[in-house]
KOLDRENFI-552160 format. One record per residue (C-alpha): residue in three letters; residue number from 0; x, y, z. Coordinates in steps of 0.5 Angstrom, whole numbers, always signed. Layout:
% residues N
 type seq    xx    yy    zz
  ALA NUM     X     Y     Z
...
//
This chain:
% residues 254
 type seq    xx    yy    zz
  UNK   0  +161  +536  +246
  UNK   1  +167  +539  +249
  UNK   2  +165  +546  +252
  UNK   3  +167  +552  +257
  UNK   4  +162  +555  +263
  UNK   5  +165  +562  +265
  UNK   6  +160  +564  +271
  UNK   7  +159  +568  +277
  UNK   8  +160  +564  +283
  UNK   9  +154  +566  +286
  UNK  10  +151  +560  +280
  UNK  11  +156  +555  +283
  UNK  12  +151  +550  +286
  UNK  13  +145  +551  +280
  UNK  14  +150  +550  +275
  UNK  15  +154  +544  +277
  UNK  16  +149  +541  +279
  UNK  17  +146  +542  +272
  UNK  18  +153  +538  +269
  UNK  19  +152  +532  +271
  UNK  20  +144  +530  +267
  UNK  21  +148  +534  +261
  UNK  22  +153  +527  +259
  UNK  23  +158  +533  +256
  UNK  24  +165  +536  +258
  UNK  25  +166  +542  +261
  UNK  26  +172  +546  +263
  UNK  27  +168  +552  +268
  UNK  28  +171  +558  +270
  UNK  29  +168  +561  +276
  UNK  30  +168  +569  +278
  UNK  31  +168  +572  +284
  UNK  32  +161  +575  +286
  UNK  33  +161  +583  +285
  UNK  34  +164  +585  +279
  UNK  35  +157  +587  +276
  UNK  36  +158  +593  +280
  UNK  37  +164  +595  +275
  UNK  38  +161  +593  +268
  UNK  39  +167  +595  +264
  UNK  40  +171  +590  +269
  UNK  41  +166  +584  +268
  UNK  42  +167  +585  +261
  UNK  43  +175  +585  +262
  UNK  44  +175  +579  +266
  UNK  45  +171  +575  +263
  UNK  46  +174  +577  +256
  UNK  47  +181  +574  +257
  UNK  48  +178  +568  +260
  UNK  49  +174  +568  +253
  UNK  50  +181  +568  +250
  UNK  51  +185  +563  +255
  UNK  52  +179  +558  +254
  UNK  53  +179  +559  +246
  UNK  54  +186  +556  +246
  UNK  55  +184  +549  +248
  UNK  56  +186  +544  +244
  UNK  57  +182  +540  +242
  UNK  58  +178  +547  +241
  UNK  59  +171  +547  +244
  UNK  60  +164  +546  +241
  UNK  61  +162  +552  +245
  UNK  62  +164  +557  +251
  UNK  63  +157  +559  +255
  UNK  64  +156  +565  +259
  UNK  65  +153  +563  +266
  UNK  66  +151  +572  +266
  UNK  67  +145  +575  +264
  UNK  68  +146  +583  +262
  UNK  69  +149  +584  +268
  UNK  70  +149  +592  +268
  UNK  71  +151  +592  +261
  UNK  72  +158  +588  +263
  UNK  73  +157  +582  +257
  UNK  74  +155  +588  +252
  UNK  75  +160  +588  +248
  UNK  76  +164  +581  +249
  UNK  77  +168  +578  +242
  UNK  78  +167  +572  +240
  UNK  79  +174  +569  +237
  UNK  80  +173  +563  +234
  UNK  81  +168  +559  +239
  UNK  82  +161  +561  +239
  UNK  83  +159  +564  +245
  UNK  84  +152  +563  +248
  UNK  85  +149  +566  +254
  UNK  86  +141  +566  +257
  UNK  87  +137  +572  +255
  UNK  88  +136  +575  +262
  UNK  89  +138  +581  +264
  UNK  90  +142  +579  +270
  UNK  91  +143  +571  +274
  UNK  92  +136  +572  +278
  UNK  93  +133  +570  +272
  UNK  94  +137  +564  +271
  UNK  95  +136  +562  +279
  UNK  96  +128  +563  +278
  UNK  97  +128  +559  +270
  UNK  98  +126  +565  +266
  UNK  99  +126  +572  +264
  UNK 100  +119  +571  +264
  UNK 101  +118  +569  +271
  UNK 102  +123  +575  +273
  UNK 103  +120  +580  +270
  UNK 104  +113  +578  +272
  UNK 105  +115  +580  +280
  UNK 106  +118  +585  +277
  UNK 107  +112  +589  +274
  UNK 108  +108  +587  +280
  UNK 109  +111  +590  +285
  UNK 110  +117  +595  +287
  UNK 111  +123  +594  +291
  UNK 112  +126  +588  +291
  UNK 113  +132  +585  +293
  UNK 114  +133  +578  +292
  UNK 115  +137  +573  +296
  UNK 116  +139  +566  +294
  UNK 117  +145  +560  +297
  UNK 118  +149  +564  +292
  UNK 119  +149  +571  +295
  UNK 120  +148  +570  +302
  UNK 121  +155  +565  +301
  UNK 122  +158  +569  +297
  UNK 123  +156  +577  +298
  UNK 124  +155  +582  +303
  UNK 125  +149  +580  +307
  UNK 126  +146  +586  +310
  UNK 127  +145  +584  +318
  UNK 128  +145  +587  +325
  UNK 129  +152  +583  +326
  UNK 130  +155  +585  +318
  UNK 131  +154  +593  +320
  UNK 132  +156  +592  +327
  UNK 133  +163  +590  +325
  UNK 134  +163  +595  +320
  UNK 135  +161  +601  +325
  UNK 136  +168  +598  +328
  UNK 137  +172  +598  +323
  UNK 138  +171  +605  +320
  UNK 139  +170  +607  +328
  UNK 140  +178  +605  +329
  UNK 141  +180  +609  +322
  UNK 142  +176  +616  +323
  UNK 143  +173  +616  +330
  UNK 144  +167  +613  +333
  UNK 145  +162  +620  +329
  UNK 146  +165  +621  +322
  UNK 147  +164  +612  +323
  UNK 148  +156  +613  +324
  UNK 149  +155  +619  +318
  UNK 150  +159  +614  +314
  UNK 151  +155  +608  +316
  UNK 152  +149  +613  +315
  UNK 153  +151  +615  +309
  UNK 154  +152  +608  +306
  UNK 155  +146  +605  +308
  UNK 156  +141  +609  +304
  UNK 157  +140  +604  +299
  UNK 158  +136  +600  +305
  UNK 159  +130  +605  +303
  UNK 160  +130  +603  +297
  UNK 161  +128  +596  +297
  UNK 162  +120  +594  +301
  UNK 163  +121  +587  +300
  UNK 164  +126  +581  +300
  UNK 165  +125  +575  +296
  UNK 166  +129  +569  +298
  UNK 167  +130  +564  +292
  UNK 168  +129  +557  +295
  UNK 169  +135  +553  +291
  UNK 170  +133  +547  +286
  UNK 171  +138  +542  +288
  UNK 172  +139  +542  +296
  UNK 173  +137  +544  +302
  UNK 174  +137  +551  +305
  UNK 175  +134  +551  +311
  UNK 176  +139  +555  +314
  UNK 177  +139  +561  +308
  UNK 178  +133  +562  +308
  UNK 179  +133  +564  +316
  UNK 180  +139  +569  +313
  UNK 181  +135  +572  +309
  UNK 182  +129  +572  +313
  UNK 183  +133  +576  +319
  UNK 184  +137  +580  +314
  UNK 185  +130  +583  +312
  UNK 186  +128  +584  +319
  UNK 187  +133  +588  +321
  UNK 188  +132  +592  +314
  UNK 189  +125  +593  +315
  UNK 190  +123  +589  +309
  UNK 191  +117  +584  +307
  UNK 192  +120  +577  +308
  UNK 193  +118  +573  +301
  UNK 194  +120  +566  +298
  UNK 195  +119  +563  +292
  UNK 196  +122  +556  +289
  UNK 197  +128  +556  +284
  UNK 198  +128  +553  +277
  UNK 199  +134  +550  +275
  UNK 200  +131  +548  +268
  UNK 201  +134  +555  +264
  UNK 202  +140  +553  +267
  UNK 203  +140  +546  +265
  UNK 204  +137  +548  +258
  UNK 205  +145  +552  +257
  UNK 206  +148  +547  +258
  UNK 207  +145  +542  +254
  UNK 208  +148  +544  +247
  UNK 209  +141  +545  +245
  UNK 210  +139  +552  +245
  UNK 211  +132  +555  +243
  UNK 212  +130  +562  +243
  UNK 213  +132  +563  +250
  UNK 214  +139  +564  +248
  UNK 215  +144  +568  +244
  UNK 216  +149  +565  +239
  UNK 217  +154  +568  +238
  UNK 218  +157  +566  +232
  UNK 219  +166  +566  +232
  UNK 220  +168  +573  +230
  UNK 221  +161  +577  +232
  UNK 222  +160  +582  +239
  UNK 223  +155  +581  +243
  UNK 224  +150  +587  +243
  UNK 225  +145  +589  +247
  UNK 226  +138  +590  +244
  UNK 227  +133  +595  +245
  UNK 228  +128  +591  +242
  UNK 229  +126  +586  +247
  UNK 230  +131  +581  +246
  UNK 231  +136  +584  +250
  UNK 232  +142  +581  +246
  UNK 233  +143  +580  +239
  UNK 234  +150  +577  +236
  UNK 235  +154  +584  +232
  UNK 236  +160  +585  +228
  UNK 237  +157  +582  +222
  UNK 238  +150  +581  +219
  UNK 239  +146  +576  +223
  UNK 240  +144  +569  +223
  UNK 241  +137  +568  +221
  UNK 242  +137  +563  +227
  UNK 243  +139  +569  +232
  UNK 244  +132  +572  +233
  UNK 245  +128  +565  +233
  UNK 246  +126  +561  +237
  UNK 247  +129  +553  +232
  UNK 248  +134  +549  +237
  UNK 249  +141  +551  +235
  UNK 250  +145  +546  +236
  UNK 251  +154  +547  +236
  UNK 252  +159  +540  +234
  UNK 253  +157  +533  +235
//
């Protein structure tokens, strides 16, 4: 099978380390970390990667989406003429831990948790002694040494918002030195320090063409929508695949 891979980079490692086993090509397109922050931007960006990838020739068997709900940034993606198919996970920490389940059940056990991975901590602001300290001197030489700090005060509320961290222990390399990142990072935050280990089988799952339950297919000409009902997903704009909403292996091309 011939597919296209558009995924946050934050899941570069996971998933190339996924492709291999697979015996499939695929043309990866890997977006900057931090456009979840911006739904509505997610959703552009990663529509027009949609439409340059269904002009290859010969077509693609599939498009897959390494992105979970993401705020509601994949709400609303259009499938032309390639089926898209993405994890039903509310965001990438469900793909990192190997399953929604999983996700939520850290999730309904406890309150207040920020998750760090090799991803994140490569490419995403990493909250840290030395992260803030350059910051202070940065809005100190653009608003002066006072309004600095207020500012600085101001942005860090969101520490008080968080009790722990967990650090996703990567599946397919050695980390030693993220996960000290992140246990220094929890320190200067005052969080509780955790780990727990990744499971790259969602992730391998995605790109073996065969695709479960676990994952929305939506057909050419549908809208991915969200689902109220659990599923987090449902494929939109005409009447849905039976297959859609149950668990049967979908599988695309040859």
């Amino acid at each position: 099978m011939r597919m296209g891979l558009i995924a946050c980079e934050v899941l570069r490692q996971e998933l190339s380390a996924a492709m291999e086993p697979c015996g499939h090509t695929f043309f990866p397109v890997w977006m900057r970390q931090g456009l979840h922050d911006t739904p509505d931007l997610l959703r552009a960006q990663v529509q027009t990667e949609i439409a340059r990838l269904e002009q290859a020739e010969p077509p693609l068997d599939a498009i897959l989406l390494g992105y979970g709900l993401c705020g509601g940034g994949t709400a609303g993606l259009c499938a032309g003429n390639v089926p898209l198919v993405l994890p039903r996970t509310d965001d990438c920490i469900g793909i990192l831990l190997g399953s929604q389940e999983r996700y939520l059940s850290f999730f309904h056990s406890r309150s207040g948790i920020y998750w760090f991975s090799t991803g994140w901590l490569t490419f995403a602001d990493t909250p840290s002694e030395s992260y803030y300290a350059e910051k202070l001197r940065d809005y100190a030489a653009r608003f002066g040494e006072e309004d600095a700090r207020w500012l600085l005060a101001e942005e860090n509320r969101w520490i008080s918002q968080y009790q722990s961290g967990i650090y996703i222990r990567s599946p397919v390399g050695e980390d030693t030195d993220f996960e000290q990142q992140a246990q220094e990072a929890c320190a200067f935050c005052g969080w509780a320090f955790e780990t727990t280990q990744g499971d790259n089988r969602l992730a391998g799952r995605l790109l073996s063409g065969r695709w479960d339950g676990r994952f929305l297919v939506c057909p050419p000409g549908c809208r991915v929508e969200r689902d109220w009902d659990g599923g987090i997903f449902r494929a939109g704009g005409r009447q849905e695949n039976e297959g859609d909403s149950k668990p049967e292996v979908v599988e695309v091309g040859q």
